[in-house]
DOSEDREN-654035 format. One line per 3 residues: number of its first residue (from 1); their letters; for each residue x, y, z of N, C-alpha, C. Coordinates in Angstrom, 1 decimal. Example, Ala and Ser with C-alpha at 12.3 -4.5 7.8 and 13.67 -1.06 7.14 Angstrom:
! DOSEDREN-654035
1) as) 13.2 -5.7 7.8 12.3 -4.5 7.8 13.2 -3.3 7.8  12.8 -2.2 7.1 13.7 -1.1 7.1 12.9 0.0 7.9
***
This chain:
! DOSEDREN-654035
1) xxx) 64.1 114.4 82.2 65.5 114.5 82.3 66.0 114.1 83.7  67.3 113.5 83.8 67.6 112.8 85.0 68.8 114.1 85.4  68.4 114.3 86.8 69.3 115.4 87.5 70.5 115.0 88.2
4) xxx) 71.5 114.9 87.8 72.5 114.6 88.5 72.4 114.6 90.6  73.0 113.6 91.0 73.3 113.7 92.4 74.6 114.0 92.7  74.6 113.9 94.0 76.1 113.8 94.5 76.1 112.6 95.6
7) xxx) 77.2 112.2 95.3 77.1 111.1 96.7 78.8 111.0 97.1  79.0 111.4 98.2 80.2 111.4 98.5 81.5 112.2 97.9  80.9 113.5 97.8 81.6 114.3 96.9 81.9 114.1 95.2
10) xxx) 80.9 113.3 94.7 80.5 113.0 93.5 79.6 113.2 92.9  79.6 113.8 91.1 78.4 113.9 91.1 77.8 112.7 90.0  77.0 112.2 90.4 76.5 111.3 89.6 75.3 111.4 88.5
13) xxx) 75.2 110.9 87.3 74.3 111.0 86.5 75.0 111.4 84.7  73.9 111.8 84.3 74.4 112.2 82.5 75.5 112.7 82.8  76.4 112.8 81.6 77.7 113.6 81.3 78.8 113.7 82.6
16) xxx) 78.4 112.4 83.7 79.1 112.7 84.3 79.9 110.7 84.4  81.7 111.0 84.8 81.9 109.5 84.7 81.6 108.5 85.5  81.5 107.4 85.4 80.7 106.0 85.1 81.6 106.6 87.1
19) xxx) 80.5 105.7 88.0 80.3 105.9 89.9 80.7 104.1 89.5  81.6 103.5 89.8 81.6 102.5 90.0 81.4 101.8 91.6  80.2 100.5 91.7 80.1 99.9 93.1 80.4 98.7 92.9
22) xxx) 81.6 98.1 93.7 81.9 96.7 94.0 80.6 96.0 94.7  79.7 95.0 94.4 79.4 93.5 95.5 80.3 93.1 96.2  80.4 93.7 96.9 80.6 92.3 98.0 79.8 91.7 98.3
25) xxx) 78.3 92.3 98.7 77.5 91.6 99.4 77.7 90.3 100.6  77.4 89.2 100.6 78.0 88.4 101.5 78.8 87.7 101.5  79.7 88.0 99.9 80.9 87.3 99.5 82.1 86.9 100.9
28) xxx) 81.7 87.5 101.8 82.8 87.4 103.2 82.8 86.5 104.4  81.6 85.7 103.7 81.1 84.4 104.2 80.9 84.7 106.1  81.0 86.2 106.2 81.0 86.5 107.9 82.1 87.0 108.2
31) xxx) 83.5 86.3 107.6 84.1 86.7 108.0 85.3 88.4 107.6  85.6 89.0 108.6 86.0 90.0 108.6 87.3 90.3 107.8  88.2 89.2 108.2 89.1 89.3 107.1 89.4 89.2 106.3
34) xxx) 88.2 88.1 105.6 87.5 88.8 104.1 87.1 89.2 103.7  86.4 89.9 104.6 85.4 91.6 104.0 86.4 92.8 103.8  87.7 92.7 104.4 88.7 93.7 104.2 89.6 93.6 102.8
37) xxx) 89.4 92.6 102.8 90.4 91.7 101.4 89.4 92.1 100.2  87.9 92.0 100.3 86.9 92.4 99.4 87.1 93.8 99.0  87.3 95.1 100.1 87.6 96.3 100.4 88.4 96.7 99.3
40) xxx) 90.0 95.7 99.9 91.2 95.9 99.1 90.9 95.8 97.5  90.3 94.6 97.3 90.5 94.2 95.6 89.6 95.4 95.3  88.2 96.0 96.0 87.6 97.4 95.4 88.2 98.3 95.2
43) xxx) 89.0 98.7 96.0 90.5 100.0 95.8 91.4 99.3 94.5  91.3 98.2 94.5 93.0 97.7 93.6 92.4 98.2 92.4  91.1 97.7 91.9 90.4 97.5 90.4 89.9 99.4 90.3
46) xxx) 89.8 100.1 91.3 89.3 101.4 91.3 87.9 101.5 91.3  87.2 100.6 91.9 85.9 100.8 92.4 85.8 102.6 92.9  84.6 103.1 92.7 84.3 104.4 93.6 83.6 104.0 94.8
49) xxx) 82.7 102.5 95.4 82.2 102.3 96.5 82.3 100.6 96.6  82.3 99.8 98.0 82.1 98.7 98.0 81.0 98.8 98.8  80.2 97.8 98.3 78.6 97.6 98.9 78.4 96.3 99.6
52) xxx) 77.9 96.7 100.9 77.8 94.4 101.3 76.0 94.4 102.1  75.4 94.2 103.1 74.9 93.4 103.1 74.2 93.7 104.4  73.1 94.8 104.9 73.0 94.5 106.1 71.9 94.0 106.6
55) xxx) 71.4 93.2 107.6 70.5 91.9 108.0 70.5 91.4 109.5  69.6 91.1 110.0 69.7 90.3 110.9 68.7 89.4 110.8  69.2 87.8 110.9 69.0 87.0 110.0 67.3 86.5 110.6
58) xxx) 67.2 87.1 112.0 65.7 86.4 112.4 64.8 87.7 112.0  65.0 88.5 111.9 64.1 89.6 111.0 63.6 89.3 109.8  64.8 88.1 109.1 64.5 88.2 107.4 63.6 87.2 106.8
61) xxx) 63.8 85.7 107.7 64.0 84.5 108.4 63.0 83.7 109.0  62.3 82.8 108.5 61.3 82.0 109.6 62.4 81.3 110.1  62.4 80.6 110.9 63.2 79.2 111.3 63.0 78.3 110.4
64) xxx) 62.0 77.9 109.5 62.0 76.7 109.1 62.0 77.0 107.3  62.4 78.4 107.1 62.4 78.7 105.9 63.2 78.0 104.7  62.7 77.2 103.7 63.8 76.9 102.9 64.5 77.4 102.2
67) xxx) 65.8 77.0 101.7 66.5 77.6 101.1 66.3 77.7 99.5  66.5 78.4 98.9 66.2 78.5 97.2 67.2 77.9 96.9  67.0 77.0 95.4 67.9 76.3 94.8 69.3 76.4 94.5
70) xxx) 69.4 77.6 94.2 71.0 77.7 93.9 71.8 78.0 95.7  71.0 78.1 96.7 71.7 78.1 98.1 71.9 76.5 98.6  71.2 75.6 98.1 71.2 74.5 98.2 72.6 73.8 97.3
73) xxx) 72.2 74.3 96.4 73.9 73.9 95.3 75.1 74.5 95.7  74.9 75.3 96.9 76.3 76.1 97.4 76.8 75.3 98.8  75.6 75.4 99.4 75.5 75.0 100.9 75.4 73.7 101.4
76) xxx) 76.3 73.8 102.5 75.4 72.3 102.8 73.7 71.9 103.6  73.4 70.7 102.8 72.0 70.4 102.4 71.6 70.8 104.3  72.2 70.4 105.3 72.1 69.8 106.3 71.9 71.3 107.3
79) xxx) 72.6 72.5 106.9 72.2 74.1 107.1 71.0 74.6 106.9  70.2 74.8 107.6 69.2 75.5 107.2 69.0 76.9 107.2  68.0 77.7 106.2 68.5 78.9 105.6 68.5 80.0 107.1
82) xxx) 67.7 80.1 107.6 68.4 80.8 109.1 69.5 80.7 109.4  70.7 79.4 109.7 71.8 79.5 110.2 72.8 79.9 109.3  72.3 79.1 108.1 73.2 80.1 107.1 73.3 81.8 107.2
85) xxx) 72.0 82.2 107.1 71.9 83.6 107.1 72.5 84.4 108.5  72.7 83.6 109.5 73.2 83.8 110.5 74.9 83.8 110.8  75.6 82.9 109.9 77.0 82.8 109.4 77.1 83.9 108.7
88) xxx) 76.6 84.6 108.1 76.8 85.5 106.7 76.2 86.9 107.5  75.9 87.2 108.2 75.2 88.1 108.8 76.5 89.1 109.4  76.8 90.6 109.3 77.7 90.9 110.2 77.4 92.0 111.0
91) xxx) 78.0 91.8 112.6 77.0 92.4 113.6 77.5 93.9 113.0  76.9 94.9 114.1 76.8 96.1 114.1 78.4 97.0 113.7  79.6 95.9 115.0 80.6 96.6 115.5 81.7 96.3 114.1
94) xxx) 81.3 95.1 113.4 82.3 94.8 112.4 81.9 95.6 111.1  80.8 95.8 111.1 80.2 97.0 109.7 80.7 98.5 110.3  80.5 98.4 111.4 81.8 100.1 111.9 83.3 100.3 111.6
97) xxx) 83.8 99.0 111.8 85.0 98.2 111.4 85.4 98.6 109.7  84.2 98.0 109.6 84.2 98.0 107.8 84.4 99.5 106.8  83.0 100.5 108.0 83.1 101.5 107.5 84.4 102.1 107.4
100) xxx) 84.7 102.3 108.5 86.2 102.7 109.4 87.4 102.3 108.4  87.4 101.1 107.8 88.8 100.8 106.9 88.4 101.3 105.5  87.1 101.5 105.3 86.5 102.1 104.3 87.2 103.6 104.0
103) xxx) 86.5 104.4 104.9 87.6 105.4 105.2 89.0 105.3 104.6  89.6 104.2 105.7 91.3 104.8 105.6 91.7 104.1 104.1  91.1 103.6 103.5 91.4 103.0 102.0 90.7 104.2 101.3
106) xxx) 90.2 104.5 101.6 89.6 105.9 100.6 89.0 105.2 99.6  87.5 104.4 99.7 86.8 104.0 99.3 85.5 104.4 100.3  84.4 104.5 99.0 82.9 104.4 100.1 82.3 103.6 100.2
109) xxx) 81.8 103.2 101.9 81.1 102.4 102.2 80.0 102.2 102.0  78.8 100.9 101.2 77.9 101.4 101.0 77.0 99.7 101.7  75.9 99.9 102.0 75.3 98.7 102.5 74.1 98.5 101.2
112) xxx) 73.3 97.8 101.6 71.7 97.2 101.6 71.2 96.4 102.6  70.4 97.7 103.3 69.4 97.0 104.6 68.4 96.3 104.2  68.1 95.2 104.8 66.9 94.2 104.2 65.5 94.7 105.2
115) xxx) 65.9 95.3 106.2 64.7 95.5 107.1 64.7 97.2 107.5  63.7 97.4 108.2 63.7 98.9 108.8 64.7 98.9 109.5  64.9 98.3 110.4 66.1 98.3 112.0 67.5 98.2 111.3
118) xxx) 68.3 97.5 110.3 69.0 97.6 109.6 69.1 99.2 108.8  68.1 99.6 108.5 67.9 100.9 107.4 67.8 102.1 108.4  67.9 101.7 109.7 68.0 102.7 110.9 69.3 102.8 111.3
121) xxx) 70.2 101.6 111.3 71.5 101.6 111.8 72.1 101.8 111.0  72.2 101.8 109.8 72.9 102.3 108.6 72.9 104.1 108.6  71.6 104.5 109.0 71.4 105.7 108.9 72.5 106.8 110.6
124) xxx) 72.1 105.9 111.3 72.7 106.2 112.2 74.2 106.0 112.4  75.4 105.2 111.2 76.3 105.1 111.7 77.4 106.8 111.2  77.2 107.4 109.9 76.1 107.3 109.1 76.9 106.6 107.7
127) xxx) 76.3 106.0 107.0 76.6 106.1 105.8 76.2 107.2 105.2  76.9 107.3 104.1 76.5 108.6 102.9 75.2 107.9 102.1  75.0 106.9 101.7 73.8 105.8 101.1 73.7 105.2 101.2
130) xxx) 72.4 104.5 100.8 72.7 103.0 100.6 71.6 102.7 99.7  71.7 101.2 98.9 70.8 100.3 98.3 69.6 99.7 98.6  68.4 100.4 97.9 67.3 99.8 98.5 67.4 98.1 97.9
133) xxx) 67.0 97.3 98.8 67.2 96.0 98.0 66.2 95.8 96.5  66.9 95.0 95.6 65.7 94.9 94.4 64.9 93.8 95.0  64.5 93.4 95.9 63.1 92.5 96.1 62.1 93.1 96.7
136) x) 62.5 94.9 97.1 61.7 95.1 97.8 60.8 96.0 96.8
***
């Protein structure tokens, strides 16, 4: 039998209503004032959390790593997947940022760290959770 949690003054699990989480993930292409506009449309639709994306891209990253096919049909050919992941990447102060408007929209902030050092700063800002990645 699955035991209900709580996450953020919620309880999650059987008999309890549907915890909805927005992707954002890296939908914000980097930028900040789209990751707030991501936020908003999570509050508009009634998300309970928006989730994005945390990385730093030479942790994840060889330099000469290729990119997988559907990043190639997005991207241009001539980016390689480090600098991309480097554009899409958001530092420390703008995921504070993020949390922080999180907050004042009364939405919860939620990540997925791809690395330890990421899964430390998350812990440290703090969030209330986060997503282990599915590749891991």
């Amino acid at each position: 039998m699955v035991t209900p949690i709580e996450i953020a003054g919620r309880r999650v699990g059987p008999d309890q209503p549907c915890f909805i989480i927005a992707e954002a993930g890296v939908n914000h292409n980097g930028d900040q004032k789209l990751a707030k506009q991501l936020v908003d449309v999570a509050v508009e639709v009634g998300a309970d959390a928006v989730k994005f994306q945390t990385f730093n891209a030479e942790r994840l990253v060889t330099p000469d790593a290729p990119k997988a096919t559907y990043q190639l049909e997005t991207t241009a050919a001539s980016e390689s997947q480090l600098e991309m992941l480097r554009r899409l990447e958001l530092s420390p102060e703008v995921q504070r940022e993020l949390m922080d408007y999180c907050r004042q929209r009364g939405i919860l902030f939620m990540s997925t760290p791809f690395d330890e050092e990421s899964a430390d700063f998350l812990a440290e800002l703090p969030v209330e959770v986060f997503k282990i990645p599915s590749g891991e």
